[in-house]
C-alpha positions as CSV (number, residue, x, y, z in Angstrom):
1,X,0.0,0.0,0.0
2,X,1.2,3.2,-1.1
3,X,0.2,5.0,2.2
4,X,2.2,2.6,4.2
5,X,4.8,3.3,2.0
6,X,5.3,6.4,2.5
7,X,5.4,6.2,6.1
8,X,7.7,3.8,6.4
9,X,10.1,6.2,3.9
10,X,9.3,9.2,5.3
11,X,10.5,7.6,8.9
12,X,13.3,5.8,8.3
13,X,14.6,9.2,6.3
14,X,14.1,11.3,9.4
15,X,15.2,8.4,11.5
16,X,18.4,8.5,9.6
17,X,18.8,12.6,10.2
18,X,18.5,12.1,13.5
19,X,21.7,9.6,13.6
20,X,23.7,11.4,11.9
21,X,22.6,14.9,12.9
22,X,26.4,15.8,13.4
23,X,26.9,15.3,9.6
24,X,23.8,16.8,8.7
25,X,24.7,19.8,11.0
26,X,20.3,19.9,11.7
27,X,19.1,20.3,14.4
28,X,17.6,17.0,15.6
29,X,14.4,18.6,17.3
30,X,13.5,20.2,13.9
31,X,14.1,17.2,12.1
32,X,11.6,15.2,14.3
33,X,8.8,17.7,13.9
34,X,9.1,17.3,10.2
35,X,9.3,14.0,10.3
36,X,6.2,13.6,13.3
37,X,3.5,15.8,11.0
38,X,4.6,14.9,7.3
39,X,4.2,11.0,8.4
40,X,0.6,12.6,9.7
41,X,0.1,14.6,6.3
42,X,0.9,10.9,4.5
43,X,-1.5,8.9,7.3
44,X,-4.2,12.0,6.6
45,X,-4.1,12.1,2.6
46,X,-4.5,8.2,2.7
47,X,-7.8,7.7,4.8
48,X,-10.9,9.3,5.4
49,X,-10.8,12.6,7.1
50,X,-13.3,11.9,9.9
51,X,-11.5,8.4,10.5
52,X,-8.0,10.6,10.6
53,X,-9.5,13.6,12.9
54,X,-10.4,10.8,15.2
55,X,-7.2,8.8,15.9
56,X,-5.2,11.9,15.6
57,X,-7.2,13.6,18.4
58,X,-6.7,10.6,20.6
59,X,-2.9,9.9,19.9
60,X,-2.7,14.0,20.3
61,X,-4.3,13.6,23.6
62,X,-1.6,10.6,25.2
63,X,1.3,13.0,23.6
64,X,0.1,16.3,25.0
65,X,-0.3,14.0,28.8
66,X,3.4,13.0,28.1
67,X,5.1,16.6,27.2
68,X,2.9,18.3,29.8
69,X,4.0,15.7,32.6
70,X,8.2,16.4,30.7
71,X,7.2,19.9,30.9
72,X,6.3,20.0,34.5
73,X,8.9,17.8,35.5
74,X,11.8,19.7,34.3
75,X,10.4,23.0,35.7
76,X,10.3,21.5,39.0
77,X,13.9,19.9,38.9
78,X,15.1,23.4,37.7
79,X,13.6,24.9,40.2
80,X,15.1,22.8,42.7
81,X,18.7,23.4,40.8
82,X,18.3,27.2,40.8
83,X,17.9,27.2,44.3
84,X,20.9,25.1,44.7
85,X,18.7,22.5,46.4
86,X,20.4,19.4,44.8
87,X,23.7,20.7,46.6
88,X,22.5,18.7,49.9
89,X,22.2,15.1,47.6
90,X,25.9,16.3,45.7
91,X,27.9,17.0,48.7
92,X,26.7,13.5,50.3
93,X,27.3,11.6,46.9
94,X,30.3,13.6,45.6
95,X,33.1,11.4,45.7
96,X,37.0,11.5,43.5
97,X,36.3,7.8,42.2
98,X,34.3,8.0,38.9
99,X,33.7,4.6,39.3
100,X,32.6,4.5,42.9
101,X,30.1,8.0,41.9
102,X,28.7,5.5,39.1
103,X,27.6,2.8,41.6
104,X,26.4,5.3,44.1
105,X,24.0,7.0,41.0
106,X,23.1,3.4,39.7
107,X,21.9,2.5,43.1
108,X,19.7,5.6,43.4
109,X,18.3,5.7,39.6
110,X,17.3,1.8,39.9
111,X,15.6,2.3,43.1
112,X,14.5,5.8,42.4
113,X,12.6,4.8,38.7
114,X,10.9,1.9,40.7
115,X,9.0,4.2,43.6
116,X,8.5,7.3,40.6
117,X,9.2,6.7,36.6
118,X,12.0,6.6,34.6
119,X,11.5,9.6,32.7
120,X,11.2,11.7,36.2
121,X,14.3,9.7,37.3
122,X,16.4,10.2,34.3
123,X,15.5,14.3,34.3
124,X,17.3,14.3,38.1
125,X,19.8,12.1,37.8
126,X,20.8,14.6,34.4
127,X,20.6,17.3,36.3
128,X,22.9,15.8,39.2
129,X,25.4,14.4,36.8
130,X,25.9,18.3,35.7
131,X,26.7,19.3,39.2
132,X,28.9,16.4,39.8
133,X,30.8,15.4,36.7
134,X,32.6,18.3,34.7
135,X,33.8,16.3,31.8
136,X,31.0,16.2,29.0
137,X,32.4,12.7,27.8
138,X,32.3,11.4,31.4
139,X,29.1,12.4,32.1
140,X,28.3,11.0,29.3
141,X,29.1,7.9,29.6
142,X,27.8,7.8,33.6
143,X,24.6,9.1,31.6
144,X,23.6,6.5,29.6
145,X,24.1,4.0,31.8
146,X,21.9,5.5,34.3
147,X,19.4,5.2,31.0
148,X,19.8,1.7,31.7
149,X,19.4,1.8,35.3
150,X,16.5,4.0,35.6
151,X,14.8,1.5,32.3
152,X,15.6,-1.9,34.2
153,X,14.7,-0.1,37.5
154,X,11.3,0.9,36.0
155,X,10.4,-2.7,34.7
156,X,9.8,-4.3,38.1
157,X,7.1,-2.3,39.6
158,X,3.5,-1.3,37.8
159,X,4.3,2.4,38.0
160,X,7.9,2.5,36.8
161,X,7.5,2.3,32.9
162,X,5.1,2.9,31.0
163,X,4.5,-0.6,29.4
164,X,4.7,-2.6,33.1
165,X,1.9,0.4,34.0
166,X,-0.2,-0.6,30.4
167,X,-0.5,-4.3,31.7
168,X,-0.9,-3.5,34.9
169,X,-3.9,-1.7,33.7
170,X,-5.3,-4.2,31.5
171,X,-4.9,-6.5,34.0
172,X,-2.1,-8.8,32.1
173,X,-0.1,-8.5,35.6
174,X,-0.4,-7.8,39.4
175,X,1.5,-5.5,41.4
176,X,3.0,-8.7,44.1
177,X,3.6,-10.8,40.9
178,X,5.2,-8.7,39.0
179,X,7.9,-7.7,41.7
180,X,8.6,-11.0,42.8
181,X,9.4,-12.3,38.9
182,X,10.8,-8.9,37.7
183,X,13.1,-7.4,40.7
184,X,16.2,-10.3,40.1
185,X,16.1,-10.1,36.2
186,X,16.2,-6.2,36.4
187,X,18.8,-6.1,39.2
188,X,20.7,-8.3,37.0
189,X,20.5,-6.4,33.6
190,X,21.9,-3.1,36.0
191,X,25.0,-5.2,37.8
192,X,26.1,-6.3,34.6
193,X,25.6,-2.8,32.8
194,X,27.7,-1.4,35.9
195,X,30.6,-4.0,35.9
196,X,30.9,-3.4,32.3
197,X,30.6,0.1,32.5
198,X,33.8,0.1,35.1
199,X,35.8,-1.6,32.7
200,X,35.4,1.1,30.9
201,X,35.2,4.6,33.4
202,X,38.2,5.0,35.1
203,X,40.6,7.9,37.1
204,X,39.8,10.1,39.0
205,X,36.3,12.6,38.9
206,X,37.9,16.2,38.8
207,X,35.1,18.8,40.6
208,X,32.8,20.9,39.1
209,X,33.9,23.6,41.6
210,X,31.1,25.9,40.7
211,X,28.6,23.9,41.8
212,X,30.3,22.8,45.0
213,X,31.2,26.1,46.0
214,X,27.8,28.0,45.6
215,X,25.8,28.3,48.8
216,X,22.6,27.6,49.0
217,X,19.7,30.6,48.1
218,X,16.7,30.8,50.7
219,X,14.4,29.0,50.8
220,X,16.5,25.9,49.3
221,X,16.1,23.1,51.9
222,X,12.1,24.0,51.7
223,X,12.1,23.8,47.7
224,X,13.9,20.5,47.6
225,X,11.6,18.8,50.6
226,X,8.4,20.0,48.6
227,X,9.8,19.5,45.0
228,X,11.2,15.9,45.9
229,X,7.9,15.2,47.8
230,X,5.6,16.5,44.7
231,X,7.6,13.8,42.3
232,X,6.8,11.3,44.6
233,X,3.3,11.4,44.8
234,X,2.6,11.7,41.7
235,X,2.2,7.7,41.3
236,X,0.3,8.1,44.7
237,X,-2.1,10.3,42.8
238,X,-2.3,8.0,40.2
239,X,-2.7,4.8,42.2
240,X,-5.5,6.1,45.0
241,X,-7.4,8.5,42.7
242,X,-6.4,7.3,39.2
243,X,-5.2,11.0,38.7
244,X,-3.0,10.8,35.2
245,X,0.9,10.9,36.0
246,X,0.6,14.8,34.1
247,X,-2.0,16.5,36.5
248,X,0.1,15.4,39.6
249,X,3.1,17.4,37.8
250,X,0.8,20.3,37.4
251,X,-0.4,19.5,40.6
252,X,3.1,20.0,42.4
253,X,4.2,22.6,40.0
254,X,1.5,25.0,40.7
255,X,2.0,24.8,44.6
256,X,5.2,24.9,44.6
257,X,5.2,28.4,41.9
258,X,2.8,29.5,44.8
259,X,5.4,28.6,47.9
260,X,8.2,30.1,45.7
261,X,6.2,33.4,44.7
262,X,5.2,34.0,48.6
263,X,9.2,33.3,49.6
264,X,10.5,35.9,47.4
265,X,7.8,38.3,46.1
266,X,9.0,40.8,48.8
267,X,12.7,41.0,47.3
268,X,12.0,41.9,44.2
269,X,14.7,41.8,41.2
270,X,17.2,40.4,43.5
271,X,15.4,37.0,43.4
272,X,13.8,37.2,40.2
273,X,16.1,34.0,39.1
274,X,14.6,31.9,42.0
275,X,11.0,32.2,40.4
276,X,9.0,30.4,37.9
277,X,8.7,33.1,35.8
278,X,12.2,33.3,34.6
279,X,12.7,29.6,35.8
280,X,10.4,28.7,32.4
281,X,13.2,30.6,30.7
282,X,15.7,28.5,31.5
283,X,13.9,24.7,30.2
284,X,15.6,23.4,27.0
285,X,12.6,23.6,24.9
286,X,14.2,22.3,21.6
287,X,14.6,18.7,23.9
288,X,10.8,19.0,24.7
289,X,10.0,19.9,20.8
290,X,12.3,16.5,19.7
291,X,10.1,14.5,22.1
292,X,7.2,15.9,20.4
293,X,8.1,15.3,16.8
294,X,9.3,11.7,18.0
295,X,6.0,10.7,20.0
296,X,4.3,12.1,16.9
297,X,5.8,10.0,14.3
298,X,5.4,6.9,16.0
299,X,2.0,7.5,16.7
300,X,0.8,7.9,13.1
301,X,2.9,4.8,12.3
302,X,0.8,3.0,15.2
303,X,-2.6,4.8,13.5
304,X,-1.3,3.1,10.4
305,X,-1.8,-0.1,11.6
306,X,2.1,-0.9,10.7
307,X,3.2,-1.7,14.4
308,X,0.1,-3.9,15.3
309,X,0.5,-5.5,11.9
310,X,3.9,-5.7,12.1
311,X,3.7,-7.9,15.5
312,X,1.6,-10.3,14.1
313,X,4.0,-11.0,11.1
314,X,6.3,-11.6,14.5
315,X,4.0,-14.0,15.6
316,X,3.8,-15.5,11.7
317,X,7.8,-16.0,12.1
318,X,8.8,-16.6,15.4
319,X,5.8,-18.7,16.6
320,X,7.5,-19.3,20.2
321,X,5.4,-16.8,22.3
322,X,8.7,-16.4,24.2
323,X,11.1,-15.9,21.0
324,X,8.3,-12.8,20.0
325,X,8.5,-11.4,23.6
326,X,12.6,-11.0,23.2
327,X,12.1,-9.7,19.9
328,X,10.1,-6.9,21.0
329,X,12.5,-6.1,23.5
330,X,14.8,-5.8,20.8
331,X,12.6,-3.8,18.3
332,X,12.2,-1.5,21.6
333,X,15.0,0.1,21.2
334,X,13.5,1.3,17.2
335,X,10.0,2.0,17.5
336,X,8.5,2.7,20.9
337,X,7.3,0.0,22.8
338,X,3.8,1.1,24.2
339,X,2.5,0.9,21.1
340,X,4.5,-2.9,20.3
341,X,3.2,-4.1,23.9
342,X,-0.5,-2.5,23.0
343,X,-0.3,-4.9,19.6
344,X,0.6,-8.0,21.5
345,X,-2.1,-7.5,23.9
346,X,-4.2,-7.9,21.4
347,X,-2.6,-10.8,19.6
348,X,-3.1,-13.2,23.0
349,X,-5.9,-14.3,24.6
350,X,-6.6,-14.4,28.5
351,X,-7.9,-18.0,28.3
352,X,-5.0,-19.3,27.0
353,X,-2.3,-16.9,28.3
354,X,-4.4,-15.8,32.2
355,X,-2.9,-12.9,34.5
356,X,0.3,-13.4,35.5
357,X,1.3,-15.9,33.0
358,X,5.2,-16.3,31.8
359,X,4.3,-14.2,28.8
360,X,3.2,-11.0,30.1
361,X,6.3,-10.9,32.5
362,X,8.5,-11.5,30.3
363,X,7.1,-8.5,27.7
364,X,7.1,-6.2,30.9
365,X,10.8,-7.2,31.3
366,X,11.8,-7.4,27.7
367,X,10.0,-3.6,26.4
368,X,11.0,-1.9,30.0
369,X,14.9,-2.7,29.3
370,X,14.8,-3.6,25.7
371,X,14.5,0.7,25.0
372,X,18.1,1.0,26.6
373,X,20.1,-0.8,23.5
374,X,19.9,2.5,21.0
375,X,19.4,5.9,22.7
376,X,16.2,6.7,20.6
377,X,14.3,3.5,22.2
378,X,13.0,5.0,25.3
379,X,11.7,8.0,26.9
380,X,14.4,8.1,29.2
381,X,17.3,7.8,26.6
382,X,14.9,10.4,24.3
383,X,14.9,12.9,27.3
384,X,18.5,12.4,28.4
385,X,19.6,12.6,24.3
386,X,17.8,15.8,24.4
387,X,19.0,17.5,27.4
388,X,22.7,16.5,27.1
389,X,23.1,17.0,23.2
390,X,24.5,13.7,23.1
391,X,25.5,12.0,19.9
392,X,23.1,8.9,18.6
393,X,26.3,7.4,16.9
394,X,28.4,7.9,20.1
395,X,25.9,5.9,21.9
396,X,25.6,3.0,19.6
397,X,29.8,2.6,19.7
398,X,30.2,2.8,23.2
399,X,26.8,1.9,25.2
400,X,24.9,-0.1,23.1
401,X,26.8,-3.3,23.0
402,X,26.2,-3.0,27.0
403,X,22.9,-2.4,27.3
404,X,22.7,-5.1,24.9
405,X,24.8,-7.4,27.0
406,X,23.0,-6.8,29.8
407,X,19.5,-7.1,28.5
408,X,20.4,-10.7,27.8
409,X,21.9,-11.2,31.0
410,X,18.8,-10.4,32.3
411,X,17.1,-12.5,30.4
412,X,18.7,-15.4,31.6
413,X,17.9,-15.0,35.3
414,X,14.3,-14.4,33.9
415,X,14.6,-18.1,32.6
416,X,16.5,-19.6,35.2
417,X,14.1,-18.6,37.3
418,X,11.4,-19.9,35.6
């Protein structure tokens, strides 16, 4: 079909600008939004316009939940950072041995992703690394294997990825079940992404002394208590109320623009850069618009019908329910895996595969860590690719082989254990 096509063209060309953005000398946030709304204009011209207005508005509606809840995020970590707030969590963690800092930030972004998400996880632990580590190719490296932590960290619990939460939802897996089954495999894919990673990170960590040295502005200890504590209940909203993940953003970034305003207000221009106002200023907006575009051309793939018919050809070809589920792991890391785990919910029954069964563990396990092998594959590797300016090709030579590594190695515990 020409349509499908098309898409699949117009994709793989922006996909391909993206890589090699440093050649290109583009902009990779203006390359997505190109790519996001011409694969619309191609998904538009080919179907009927009241068939198009209606899965538009509804894949428009999950994006615009995501960015707000990026949005919102990042204001309230930069808020926290302008205040020097994060100066209390650097001065305890801040240590000469880059190796020793890595295991002290793996430990916290693996446990961290588990209790919040690991797209809120991954925008701290960035804006930590920039306080603690002033080489960019160290920080770096320390980076992206926090993508992996805060990915494997998020696949054990229902409200760490995005995926584990969508069959947790539908009722594929329970909360007990999926900890007990998940918590080893993921631990494992994050020990062996570590030990590999130190083979590779060595010296000594030389101090980014502007950091260290700035005091603290007023009013930091309360920003950081209220900004910390509005992250975290954001999957308490969500799991007492069934509030979406972006109102309790919006929710914590309102009261704590209120707190700040009433803090300050009296000191006029002297504290002008420890309010909202100027704090929005500050939030890298072309990483936000690159989301955007991204989100958007998967989604009118997904609208297409290409990924749901593309897992069934999986299930044509690898008819071992397990081979498919390691597979999508694996395609994870091309096309975003909410839309891949939403398809092979619909290719399995409940009769013959129940709650809790083998298969939907392993797919939780698989599209949580299976994103971390290419940068592009999950939101956490998206944001952190955004915020840092890191190369895609610099990625794939020196992290992808361990994520990929370690993915496997996680695998195995997963079917040792079972």
């Amino acid at each position: 079909m020409l349509i499908h096509a098309g898409l699949l063209i117009f994709f793989g060309i922006g996909y391909l600008a993206i890589i090699f953005e440093n050649l290109l000398h583009v902009n990779k946030a203006a390359v997505a939004l190109v790519m996001g709304v011409i694969c619309w204009l191609i998904f538009f011209a080919g179907h009927h316009s009241g068939l198009t207005s209606h899965s538009m508005t509804k894949e428009i509606s999950d994006v615009a939940q995501i960015i707000f809840f990026l949005l919102a995020a990042m204001v309230i970590v930069e808020l926290i950072d302008s205040h020097q707030g994060f100066k209390i969590i650097t001065d305890l963690l801040y240590c000469s041995s880059k190796r020793r800092m890595l295991w002290f930030l793996i430990g916290i972004s693996f446990f961290m992703s588990a209790t919040l998400d690991n797209l809120t996880s991954m925008i701290v632990m960035i804006s930590l690394l920039k306080k603690m580590v002033k080489d960019t190719k160290d920080r770096w490296m320390i980076g992206s294997i926090l993508v992996i932590a805060v990915n494997a960290g998020g696949a054990w619990t229902p409200i760490g990825d995005v995926t584990t939460t969508l069959l947790w939802i539908n009722d594929k897996i329970t909360t007990w079940a999926v900890i007990k089954t998940l918590f080893l495999p993921s631990l494992a894919c994050v020990l062996v992404a570590g030990l590999l990673a130190s083979l590779v990170i060595k010296g000594e960590n030389q101090p980014v002394h502007s950091s260290l040295q700035v005091p603290m502005q007023p009013g930091a200890r309360r920003v950081l208590l209220l900004g910390v504590l509005s992250l975290v209940m954001i999957p308490v909203w969500k799991a007492t109320l069934g509030l979406p993940p972006f109102m309790g953003a919006l929710i914590g970034l309102g009261i704590l623009w209120l707190i700040t305003d009433i803090i300050h207000f009296k000191h006029g221009e002297k504290r002008w850069h420890l309010r909202v106002v100027h704090i929005l200023t500050k939030i890298d907006t072309s990483g936000i618009l690159f989301f955007l575009g991204i989100l958007l051309a998967i989604d009118a793939l997904a609208s297409a019908g290409l990924l749901k018919s593309f897992a069934e050809l999986l299930q044509q070809w690898l008819p071992n329910q397990s081979y498919v589920a390691v597979f999508l792991g694996l395609i994870s890391s091309v096309i975003d895996n909410v839309p891949l785990v939403a398809a092979s919910m619909g290719m399995y029954d409940m009769q013959t595969y129940p709650v809790d069964s083998r298969l939907w563990q392993l797919i939780a396990y698989a599209a949580g860590t299976g994103g971390s092998i290419l940068i592009i594959g999950s939101a956490a590797g998206v944001a952190f690719m955004g915020l840092e300016k890191i190369d895609f090709i610099w990625y794939m030579k020196r992290v992808s082989w361990i994520a990929l590594t370690s993915y496997f190695a996680g695998l195995g515990v997963f079917f040792l254990m079972n």
